[in-house]
C-alpha positions, 0 to 999 in steps of 0.5 A: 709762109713769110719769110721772117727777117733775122737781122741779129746774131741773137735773134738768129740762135733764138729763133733756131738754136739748131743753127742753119739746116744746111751749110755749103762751103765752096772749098774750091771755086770752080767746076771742071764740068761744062753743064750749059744748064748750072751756073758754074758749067763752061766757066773757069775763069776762076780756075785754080782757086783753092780754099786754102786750110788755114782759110778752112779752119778760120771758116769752120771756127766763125760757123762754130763760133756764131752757131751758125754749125751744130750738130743738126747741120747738114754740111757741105764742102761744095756749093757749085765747086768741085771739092775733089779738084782741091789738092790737099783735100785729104788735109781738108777732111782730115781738119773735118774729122779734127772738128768732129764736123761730117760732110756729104761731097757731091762729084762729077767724078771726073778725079779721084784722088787719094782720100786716106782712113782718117779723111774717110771718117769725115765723110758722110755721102758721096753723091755722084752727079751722072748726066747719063750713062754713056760717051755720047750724054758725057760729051753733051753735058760733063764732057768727060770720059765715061770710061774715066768717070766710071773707073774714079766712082769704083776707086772712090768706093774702094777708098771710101767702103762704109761710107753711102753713096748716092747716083744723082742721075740727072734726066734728059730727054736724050738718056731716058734709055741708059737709065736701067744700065745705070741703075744696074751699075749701081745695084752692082756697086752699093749705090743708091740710085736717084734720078731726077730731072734735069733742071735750068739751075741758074736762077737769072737764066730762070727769071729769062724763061719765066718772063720770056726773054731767053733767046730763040737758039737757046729756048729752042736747044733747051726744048731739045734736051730738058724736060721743061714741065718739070721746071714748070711744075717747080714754079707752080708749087714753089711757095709764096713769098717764103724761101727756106734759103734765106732763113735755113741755108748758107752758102759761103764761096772759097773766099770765105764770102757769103753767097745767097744762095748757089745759083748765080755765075761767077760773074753774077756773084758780087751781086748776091753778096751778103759780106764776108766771115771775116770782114764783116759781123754776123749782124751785118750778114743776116741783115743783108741775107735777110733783105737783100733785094734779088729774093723778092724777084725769085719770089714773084717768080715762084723760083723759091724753095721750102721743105715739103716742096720739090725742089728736084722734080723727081720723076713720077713713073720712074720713082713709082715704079721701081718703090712698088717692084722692090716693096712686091720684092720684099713682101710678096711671100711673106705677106700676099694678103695685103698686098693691094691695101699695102699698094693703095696706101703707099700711092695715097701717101705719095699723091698727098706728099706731091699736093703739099700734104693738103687735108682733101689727100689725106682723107684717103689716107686714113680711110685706107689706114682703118679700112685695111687695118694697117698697123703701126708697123706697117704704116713705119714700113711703107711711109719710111721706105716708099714715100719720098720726104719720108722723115717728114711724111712720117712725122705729119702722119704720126701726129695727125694719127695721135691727134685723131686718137686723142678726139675718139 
């Protein structure tokens, strides 16, 4: 894949009149949190910066206005900022709801404050940032109380019951074992739990690590706590000369300015800039986006990001595991028969996910599909309840599968 420059607003809606896939909208400007491995962690020189609602509504109309923001848009009021922190954020999602816009907020649930019945309907997620399940990964990470952080995600459930939450639990090498309590708290509070690995999210401490300039200290500590295949697993698989950020997302800082992406410090981030919303002409802004000279750098590195690549680099044996127990849970009585083809299907169609959909794992695939004459439902099933990019998976393999037909 290459990138395709889109240096005009009418190019842009031409090219994707579904406007971006996903938009962030830093509504606050810090984080309270002091993750050493996010490039917003230990910072607050920015404290106390706040998206005021007026600068809200002027943002969310110039999105609506360049169709940057449709209904296919997934849309968020964070980017590295932590939304909960804005004290009038249940002015904010009320202003949302007045948009007809929804929008996930991720956490760190360090607060909780009041978020009434009308805020509530703007609200599509809520994902929990959870960098362990215990004092002593708080105290190595957040540096929170867990005790605290624990009472706020209960609070927030009660304020928010129909809404779905998320865990994002984030795996070191020192919280392996609190995973299954976590994983309780979460079956008992209607959470889905979602662990991943722990990965260096600041794109300049990355291109350290790649060519090898990271100082000894904090390679060293890093090797300590990080699970670094992961990271090297993302480089290997990382597309070339392609990243969806610049074509699919956007992401704008509390300053109504718009970021590359959001994976630079606040004090890196005049460096990424590519103008403003209200300084500046859409032309102007996917110009810079378009060519802006650091992504030839991610790049070259393999830093960049496509749908269909792993982004998060989810954990194999954890994921596998829990997907194959629950699938035994709710067919094993119903269905026993099958079982094993059912098993060998859902591995084929992860191994083929994990190597990019490439036709040599499919071939085992559709030989399991014929040779355990698995229906139609069950291919739904198992695709979209078992795989990982599930929606996509299942779309690929239902047009392959028509294709084949249409060949007999």
């Amino acid at each position: 894949m290459e990138s395709t420059n889109m240096q005009s607003l009418t190019a842009f809606q031409q090219a994707y009149p579904e406007g971006f896939k996903s938009i962030t909208v830093d509504i606050t400007g810090f984080c309270n949190a002091k993750c050493k491995y996010c490039p917003s962690g230990n910072d607050l020189s920015h404290k106390g910066e706040f998206m005021s609602l007026e600068r809200y509504e002027q943002v969310l109309n110039k999105l609506l206005e360049y169709r940057f923001l449709t209904n296919s848009t997934s849309f968020h009021i964070y980017g590295i900022g932590e939304p909960l922190l804005h004290p009038q954020i249940d002015q904010v999602l009320q202003v949302t709801d007045q948009y007809r816009i929804k929008t996930n907020i991720s956490t760190n649930a360090s607060v909780a404050p009041k978020i009434g019945a009308q805020a509530a309907k703007a609200v599509a997620r809520v994902l929990i940032s959870m960098p362990g399940f215990s004092q002593a990964s708080q105290d190595r990470i957040h540096g929170f109380s867990f005790e605290t952080v624990k009472r706020n995600i209960l609070r927030l459930r009660e304020m928010l019951p129909s809404v779905p939450f998320d865990m994002t639990y984030h795996i070191y090498q020192f919280n392996l074992d609190e995973m299954d309590a976590a994983r309780a708290f979460c079956q008992e509070n209607q959470i889905r739990f979602a662990p991943n690995y722990a990965v260096l999210f600041d794109r300049n401490k990355c291109l350290d690590y790649v060519y090898n300039r990271l100082p000894y200290e904090e390679m060293k500590q890093m090797s300590k706590e990080l699970f670094l295949q992961a990271l090297e697993h993302q480089i290997e698989s990382a597309p070339k000369g392609y990243c969806d950020f610049i074509n699919r997302y956007l992401s704008v800082n509390a300053d109504g300015d718009i970021r590359l992406c959001n994976n630079f410090t606040k004090s890196y981030e005049g460096n990424i800039l590519c103008g403003s919303l209200f300084h500046d002409s859409a032309d102007t802004i996917l110009q810079k986006k378009s060519t802006h000279p650091f992504c030839p750098k991610c790049m070259e590195a393999g830093l960049t990001f496509a749908e269909g690549y792993d982004c998060k680099s989810f954990p194999n044996f954890y994921f596998s595991l829990l997907r194959e127990n629950e699938y035994l849970r709710d067919h094993f009585v119903q269905d026993p028969a099958q079982i094993e083809e059912k098993l060998r299907f859902m591995h084929q169609v992860r191994f083929w996910e994990q190597e990019h959909f490439s036709h040599e794992t499919l071939v085992p695939v559709l030989e399991t599909i014929e040779n355990g004459a698995l229906t139609p439902e069950d291919i739904r099933d198992i695709v979209c309840g078992y795989a990982r990019f599930k929606e996509d998976t299942y779309q690929r393999l239902c047009h392959i599968l028509e294709e084949k037909e249409e060949h007999k």
